[in-house]
N, CA, C and O atoms as a DFTB+ gen file, in Angstrom:
188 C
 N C O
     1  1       0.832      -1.196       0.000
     2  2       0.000       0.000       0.000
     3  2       0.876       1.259       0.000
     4  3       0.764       2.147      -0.845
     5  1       1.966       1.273       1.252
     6  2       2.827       2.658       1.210
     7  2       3.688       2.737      -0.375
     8  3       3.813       3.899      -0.760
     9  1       4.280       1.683      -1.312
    10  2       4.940       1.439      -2.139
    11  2       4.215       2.052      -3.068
    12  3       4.782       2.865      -3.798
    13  1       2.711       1.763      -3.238
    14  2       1.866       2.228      -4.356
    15  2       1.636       3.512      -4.038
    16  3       1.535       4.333      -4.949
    17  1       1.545       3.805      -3.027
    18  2       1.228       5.358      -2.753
    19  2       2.178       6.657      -3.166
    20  3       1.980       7.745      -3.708
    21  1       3.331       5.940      -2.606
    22  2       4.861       6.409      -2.775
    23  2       5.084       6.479      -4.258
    24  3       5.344       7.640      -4.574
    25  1       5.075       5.450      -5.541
    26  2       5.487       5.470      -6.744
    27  2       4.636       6.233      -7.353
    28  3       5.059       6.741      -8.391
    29  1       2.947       6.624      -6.867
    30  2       1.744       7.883      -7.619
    31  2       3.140       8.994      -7.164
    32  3       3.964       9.474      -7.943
    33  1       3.055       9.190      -5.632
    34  2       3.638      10.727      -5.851
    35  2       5.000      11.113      -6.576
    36  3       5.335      12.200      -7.046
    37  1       5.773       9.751      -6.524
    38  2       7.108      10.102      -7.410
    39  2       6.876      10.590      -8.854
    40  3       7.487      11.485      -9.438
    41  1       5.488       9.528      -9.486
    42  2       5.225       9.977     -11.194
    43  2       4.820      11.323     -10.665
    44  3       5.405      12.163     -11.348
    45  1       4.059      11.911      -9.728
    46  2       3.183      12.810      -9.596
    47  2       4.524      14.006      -9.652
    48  3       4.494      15.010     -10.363
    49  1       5.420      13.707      -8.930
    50  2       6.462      14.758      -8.925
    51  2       7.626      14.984     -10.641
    52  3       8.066      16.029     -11.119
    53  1       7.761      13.755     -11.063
    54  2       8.530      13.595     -12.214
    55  2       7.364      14.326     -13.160
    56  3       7.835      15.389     -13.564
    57  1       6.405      14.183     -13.506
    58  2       5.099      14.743     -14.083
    59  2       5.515      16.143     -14.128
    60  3       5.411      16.823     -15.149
    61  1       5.991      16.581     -13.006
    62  2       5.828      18.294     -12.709
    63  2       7.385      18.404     -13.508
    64  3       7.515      18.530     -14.726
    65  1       8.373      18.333     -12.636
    66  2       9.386      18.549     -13.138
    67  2       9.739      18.799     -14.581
    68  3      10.432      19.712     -15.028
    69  1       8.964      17.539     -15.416
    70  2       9.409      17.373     -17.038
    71  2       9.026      19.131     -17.412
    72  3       9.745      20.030     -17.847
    73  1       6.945      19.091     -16.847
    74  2       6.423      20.303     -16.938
    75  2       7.351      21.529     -16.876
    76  3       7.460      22.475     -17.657
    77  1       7.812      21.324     -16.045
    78  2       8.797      23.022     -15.901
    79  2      10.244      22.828     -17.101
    80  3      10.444      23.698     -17.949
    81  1      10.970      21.825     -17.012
    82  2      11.825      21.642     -17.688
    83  2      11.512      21.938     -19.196
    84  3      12.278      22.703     -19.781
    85  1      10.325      21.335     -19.957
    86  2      10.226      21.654     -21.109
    87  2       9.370      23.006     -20.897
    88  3       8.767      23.329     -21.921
    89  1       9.199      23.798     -19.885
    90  2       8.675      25.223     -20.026
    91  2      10.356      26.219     -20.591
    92  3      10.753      27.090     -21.365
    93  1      10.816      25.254     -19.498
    94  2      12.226      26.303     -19.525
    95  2      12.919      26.109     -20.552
    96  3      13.924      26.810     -20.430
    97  1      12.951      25.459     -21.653
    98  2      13.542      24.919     -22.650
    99  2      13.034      26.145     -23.186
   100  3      13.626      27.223     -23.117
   101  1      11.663      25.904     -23.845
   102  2      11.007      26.448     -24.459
   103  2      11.263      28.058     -24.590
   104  3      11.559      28.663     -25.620
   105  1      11.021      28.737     -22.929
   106  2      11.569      30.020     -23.136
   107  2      12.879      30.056     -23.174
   108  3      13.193      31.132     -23.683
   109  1      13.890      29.387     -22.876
   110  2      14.892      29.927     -23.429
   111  2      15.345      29.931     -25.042
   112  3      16.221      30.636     -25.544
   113  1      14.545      28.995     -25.673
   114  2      14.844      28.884     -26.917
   115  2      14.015      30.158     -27.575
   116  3      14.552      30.815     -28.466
   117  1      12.709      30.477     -27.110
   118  2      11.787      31.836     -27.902
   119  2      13.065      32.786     -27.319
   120  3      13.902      32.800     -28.221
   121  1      13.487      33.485     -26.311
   122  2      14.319      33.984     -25.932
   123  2      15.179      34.339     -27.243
   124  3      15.220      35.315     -27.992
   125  1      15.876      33.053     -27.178
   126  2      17.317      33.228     -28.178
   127  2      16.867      33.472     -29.730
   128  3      17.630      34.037     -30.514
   129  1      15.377      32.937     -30.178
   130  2      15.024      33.405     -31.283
   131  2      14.804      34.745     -31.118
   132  3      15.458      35.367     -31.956
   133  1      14.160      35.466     -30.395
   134  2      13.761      36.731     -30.708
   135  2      14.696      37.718     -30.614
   136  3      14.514      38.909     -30.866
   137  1      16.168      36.953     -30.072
   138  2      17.353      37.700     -29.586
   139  2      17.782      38.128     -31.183
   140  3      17.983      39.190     -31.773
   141  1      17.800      36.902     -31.481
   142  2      18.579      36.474     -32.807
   143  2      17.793      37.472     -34.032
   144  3      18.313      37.835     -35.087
   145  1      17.132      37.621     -33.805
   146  2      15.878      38.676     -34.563
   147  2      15.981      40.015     -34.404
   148  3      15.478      40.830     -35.178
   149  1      16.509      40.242     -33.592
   150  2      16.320      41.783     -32.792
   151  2      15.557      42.537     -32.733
   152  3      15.514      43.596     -33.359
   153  1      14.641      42.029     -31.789
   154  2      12.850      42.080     -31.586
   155  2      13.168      42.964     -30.593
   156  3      12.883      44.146     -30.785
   157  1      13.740      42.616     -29.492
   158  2      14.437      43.579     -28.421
   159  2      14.912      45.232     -28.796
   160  3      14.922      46.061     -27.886
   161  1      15.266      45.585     -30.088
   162  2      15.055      46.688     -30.212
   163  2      16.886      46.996     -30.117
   164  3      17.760      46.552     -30.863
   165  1      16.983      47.641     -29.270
   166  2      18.522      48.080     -29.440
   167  2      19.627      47.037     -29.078
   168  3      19.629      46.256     -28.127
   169  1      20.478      47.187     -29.962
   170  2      21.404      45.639     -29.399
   171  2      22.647      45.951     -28.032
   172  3      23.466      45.102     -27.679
   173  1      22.577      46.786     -27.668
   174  2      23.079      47.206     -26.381
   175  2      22.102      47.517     -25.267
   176  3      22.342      48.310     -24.356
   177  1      20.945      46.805     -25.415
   178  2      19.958      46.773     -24.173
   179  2      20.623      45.419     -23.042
   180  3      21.533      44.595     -23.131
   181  1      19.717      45.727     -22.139
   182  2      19.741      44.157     -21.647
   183  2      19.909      42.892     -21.698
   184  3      19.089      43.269     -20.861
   185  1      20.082      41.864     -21.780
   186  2      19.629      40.948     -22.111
   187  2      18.789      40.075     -20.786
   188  3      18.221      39.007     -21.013
């Protein structure tokens, strides 16, 4: 019972993680496209 309970919340946690990981992919890659574009406007701004 604790084993089955235990392996839901591990998928339940790996579930999340991937979630954020391919969030963060994601913006960093729109990021570097729009960098690469110079959507940002002046190229001595921020990054």
């Amino acid at each position: 019972m604790l084993a089955c309970r235990f392996s839901a919340l591990f998928a339940a946690a790996i579930s999340k993680f991937q979630l954020c990981y391919i969030n963060l992919i994601l913006k960093c890659r729109i990021h570097k496209f729009f960098k690469k574009r110079g959507i940002y406007g002046d190229k001595h701004a921020a990054p």
